[in-house]
N, C-alpha and C positions, 0 to 999 in steps of 0.2 A: 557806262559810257558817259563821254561828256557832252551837255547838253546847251545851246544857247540861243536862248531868243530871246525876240524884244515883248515883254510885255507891259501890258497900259503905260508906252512910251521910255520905259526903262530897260536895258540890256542884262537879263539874265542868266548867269550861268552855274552851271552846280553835273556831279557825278551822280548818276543815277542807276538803276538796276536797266536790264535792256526792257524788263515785263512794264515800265512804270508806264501810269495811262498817262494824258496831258490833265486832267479832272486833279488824280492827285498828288501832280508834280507843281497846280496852283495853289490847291491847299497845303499841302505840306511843306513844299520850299518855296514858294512867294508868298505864304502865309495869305491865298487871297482867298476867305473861303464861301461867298458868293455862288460861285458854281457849287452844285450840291449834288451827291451822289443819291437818285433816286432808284431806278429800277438796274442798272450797272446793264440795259440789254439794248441801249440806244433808242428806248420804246417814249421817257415820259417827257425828255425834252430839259430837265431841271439842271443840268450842266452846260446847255445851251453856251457860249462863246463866241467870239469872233474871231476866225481864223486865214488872214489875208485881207479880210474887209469881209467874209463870207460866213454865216452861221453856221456852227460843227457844234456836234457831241460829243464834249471833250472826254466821254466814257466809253468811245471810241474808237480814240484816236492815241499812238502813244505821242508818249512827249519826244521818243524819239524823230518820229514824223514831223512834229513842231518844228525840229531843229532851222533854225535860221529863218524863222519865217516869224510873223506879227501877229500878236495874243490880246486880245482887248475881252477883259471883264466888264461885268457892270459896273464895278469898282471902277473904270479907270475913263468910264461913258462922261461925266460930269468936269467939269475945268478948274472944279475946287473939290476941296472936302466937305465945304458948307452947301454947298450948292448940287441942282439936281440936273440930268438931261433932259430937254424935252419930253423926251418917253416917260421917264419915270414921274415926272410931274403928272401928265395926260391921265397913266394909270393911276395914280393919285384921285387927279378929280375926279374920275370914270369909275370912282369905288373897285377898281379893278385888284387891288394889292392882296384880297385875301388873309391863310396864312403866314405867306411871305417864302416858303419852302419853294413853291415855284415858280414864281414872280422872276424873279433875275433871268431866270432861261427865256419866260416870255418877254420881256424889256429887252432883249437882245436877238431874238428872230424878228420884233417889230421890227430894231432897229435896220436888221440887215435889210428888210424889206422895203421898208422907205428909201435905203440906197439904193437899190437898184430900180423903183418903182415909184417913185413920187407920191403918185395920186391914184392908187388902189380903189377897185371898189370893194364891197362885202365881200364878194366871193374873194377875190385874191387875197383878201385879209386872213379870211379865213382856212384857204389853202396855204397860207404861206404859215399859221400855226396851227397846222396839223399835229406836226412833230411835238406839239408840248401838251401835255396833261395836267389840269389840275386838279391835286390828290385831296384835295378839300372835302371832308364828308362829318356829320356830325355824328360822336359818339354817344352810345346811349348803353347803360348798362343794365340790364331788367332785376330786378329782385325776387320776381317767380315766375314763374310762367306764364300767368295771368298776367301779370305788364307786361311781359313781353308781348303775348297777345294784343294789349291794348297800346303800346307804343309801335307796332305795326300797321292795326287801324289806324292811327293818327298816321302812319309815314306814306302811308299807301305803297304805290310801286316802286316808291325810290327808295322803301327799306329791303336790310337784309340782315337775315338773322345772323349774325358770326357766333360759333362753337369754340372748333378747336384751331379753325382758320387756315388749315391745312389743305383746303379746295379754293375756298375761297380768295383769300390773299394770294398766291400766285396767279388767278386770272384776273385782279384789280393792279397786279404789275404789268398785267401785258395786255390791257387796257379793255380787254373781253367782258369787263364787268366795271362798271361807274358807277355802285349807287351810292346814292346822298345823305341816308343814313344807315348806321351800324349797329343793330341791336345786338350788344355780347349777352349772350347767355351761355357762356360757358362755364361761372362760377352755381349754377343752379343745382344743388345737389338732389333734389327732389329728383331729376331728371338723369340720377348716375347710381344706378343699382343691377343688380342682376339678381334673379330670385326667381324659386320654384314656385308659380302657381297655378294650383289643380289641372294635371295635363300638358301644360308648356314651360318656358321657358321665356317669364319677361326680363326683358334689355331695355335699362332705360337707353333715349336713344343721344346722350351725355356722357354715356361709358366708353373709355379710349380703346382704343384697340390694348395697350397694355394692361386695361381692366381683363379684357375678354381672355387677354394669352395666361392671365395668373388665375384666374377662376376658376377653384378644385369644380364648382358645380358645372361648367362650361366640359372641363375633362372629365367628368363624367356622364353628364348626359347627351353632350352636343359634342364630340372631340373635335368635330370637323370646322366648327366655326373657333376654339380656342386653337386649333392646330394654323389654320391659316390670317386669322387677325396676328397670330406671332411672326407671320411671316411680309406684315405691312410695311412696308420703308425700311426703316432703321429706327432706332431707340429712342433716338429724338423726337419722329416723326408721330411711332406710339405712344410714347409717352403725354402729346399732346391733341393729335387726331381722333374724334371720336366717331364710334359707328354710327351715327344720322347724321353725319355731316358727309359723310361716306357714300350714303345711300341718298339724302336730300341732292349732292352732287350730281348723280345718275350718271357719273362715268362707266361707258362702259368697257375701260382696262383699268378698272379697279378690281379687288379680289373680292370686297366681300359684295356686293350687288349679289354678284353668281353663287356665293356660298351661300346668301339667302335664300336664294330664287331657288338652288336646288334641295336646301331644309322646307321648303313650303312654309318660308316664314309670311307673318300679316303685320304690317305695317295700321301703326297707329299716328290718325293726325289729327290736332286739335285745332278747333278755328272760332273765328266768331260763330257759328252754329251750332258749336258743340262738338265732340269727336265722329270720327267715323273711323270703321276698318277697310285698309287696302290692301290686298292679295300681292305678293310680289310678285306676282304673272302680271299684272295689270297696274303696279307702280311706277316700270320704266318706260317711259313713252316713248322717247328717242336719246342721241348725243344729248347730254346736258339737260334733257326735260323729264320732268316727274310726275305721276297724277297729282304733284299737291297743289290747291289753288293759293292765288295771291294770299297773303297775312295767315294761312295755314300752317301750323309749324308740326315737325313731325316730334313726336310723344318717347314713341315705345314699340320693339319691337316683339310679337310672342311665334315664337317657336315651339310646334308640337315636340314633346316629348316623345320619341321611339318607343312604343312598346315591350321592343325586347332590344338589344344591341344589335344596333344595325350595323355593317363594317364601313368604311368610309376610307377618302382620299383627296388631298390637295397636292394636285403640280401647275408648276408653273416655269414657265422658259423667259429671264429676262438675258441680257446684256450683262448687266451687274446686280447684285443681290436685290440692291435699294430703287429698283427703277422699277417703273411700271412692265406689266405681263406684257410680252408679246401675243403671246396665249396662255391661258388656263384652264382649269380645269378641274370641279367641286363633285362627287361623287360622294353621295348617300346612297345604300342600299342600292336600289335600280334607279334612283334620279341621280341623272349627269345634268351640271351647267356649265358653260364655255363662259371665259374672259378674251374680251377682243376681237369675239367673233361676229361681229354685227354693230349695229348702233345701239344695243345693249345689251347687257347678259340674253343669254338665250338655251333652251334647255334642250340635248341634245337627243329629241323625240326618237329620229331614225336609230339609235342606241339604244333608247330606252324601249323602244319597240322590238330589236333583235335581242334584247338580254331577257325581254320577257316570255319571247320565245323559246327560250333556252338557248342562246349562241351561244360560242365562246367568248372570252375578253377580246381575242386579236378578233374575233370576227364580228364581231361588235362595235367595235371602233373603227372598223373599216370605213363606216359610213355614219363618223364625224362629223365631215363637211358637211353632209349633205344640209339642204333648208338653210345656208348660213349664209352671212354676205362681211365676210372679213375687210377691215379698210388695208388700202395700197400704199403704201408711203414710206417715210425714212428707213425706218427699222425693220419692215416686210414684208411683199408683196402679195395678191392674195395668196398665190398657189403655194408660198413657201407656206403662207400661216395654215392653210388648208391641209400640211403637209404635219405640222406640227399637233395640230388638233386632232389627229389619229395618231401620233407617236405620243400623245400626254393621256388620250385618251385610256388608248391599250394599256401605258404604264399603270395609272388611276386604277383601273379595272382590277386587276393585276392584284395591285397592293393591295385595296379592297376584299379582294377573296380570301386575301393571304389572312384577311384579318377575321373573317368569317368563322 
């Protein structure tokens, strides 16, 4: 469609797709590239605009919308090319410019604000940019584990270990997580192995999920954890996500938490003290919390090896392959763990207590739910997911025997 506005005091016009957002109908055809596409979810502020004289994010707005209406960049804030606006001076002196990525979006919510608002105090100031993030944090790369440890000491609570950044970076785009430094350690190979020793099964906790899904020794002693780390995201997602960033996460609609919790796997974490071992009954504490403490980083995980072959089963019920579980469902021998039924894995006791009585599968799974506290939201309410959790269960079971 054809599109025309005025921006930074020039009339614009050009054919565009109907999908094009106004963010990058500036950068690509007014070549203004000042607004920056940061999080594309209207969350960090960094395409910030002026739209009528009013502040918009122009990563959610199309350019169709624009139409006929006044577009002011930072680009077009100052009355020359030499010269600067008052704002971006102020940020200037106020050390405020940073690394400049999202500067622009904040120099133009000020600006909107002092129009409509003269003489602001703190607080309005500060409510007035809300909307803008800045993405500013220092990178820090470890060499072994031991600086990792000791560039954590040094960062205190405003570090955080980045892996495979597959937990992490999506909740530092939707502003859930700020910290101010970045320890990668995801290049530590010390930390990405799998291997037989005496009785279990250690994981270092740097190994991808596509480690886990190609490991003859994982199909052969464990099948239940290579059968469902193949079943994580997509190829991409394995390819780079590894299992302690999986479990340091403590999501619980993630898959492998539950596929731990029901191998009686022991988590290993190393700290300024020294290591210690954590029981996976006793690692996920809630939504999002772990037992590990602050500059604690998790090691390794060991998994008993089954004395004889135990049968096993992963289901799980999404939307699309690649999305997280609605529900789940990890079955070892007579240990069952649920995905998504709680605020974190949780092990399906009233199951594990009728299969030890001898039930059947379906009559075993009847009483899924029970002890659970599924969350209520987008994708499924409790009674659907309570519903689901005895039909994956049953299946589970099922399979399980078949493999007996």
């Amino acid at each position: 469609m054809k599109v025309i506005m005025t921006v930074n005091g020039g009339q614009i016009e050009a054919e565009v797709p109907d999908r094009t957002l106004l963010v990058d109908f500036l950068r690509d055809v007014a070549g203004l590239t000042a607004a920056n596409i940061g999080c594309d979810t209207s969350s960090c502020g960094a395409c910030t605009v002026l739209l009528d004289g009013q502040s918009a994010k122009s990563c959610t707005v199309l350019a169709a919308q624009a139409d006929g209406r006044a577009v002011v960049t930072v680009e077009g804030l100052a009355s020359g090319p030499d010269e600067m606006h008052p704002m971006q001076l102020a940020f200037r002196a106020e050390h405020a410019l940073q690394c400049g990525f999202c500067t622009p979006g904040m120099v133009m919510a000020a600006v909107s604000l002092l129009a409509e608002n003269p003489l602001p105090t703190e607080d309005e100031v500060r409510t007035a940019l809300e909307g803008n993030l800045c993405r500013c944090f220092t990178y820090q790369r470890a060499g072994s584990a031991d600086e990792a440890l000791e560039l954590a000491a040094d960062g205190g609570e405003d570090a955080k270990f980045l892996a495979g950044g597959h937990s992490l970076l999506p909740l530092m785009k939707l502003r859930l997580a700020v910290p101010e430094i970045l320890i990668d350690i995801g290049r530590l190979s010390e930390l990405r192995y799998i291997r037989d020793d005496d009785g279990h099964i250690a994981v270092g906790a740097l190994s991808t999920h596509n480690d886990l899904a190609a490991s003859g020794l994982l199909a052969r002693e464990l099948p239940l954890l290579a059968h469902a780390a193949g079943m994580v995201g997509d190829p991409q997602v394995r390819h780079c996500g590894t299992i302690g960033g999986s479990l340091a996460h403590a999501d619980s609609a993630a898959d492998l938490p539950a596929v731990v919790l029901a191998l009686d796997g022991v988590l290993i974490a190393r700290g300024p003290s020294g290591s210690r071992e954590i029981g996976a009954g006793a690692f996920f504490r809630g939504l999002f919390e772990s037992a590990l403490e602050p500059g604690e980083l998790l090691t390794e995980i060991r998994i008993p090896k089954p004395r004889a072959p135990l049968a096993w089963s992963f289901q799980k019920f999404t939307k699309r392959a690649i999305d997280w579980a609605i529900v789940g469902v990890a079955v070892q021998g007579g240990s069952v763990a649920l995905v998504n039924m709680g605020q974190t894995p949780v092990r399906a006791s009233a199951v594990e207590r009728a299969l030890a009585g001898g039930a059947a599968p379906r009559d075993a799974a009847a009483h899924a739910a029970e002890q659970t506290s599924p969350p209520d939201d987008l994708n499924a309410d409790r009674g659907y997911r309570e519903h689901l959790a005895r039909v994956l269960v049953a299946r589970a079971l099922e399979e399980s025997a078949s493999r007996a």
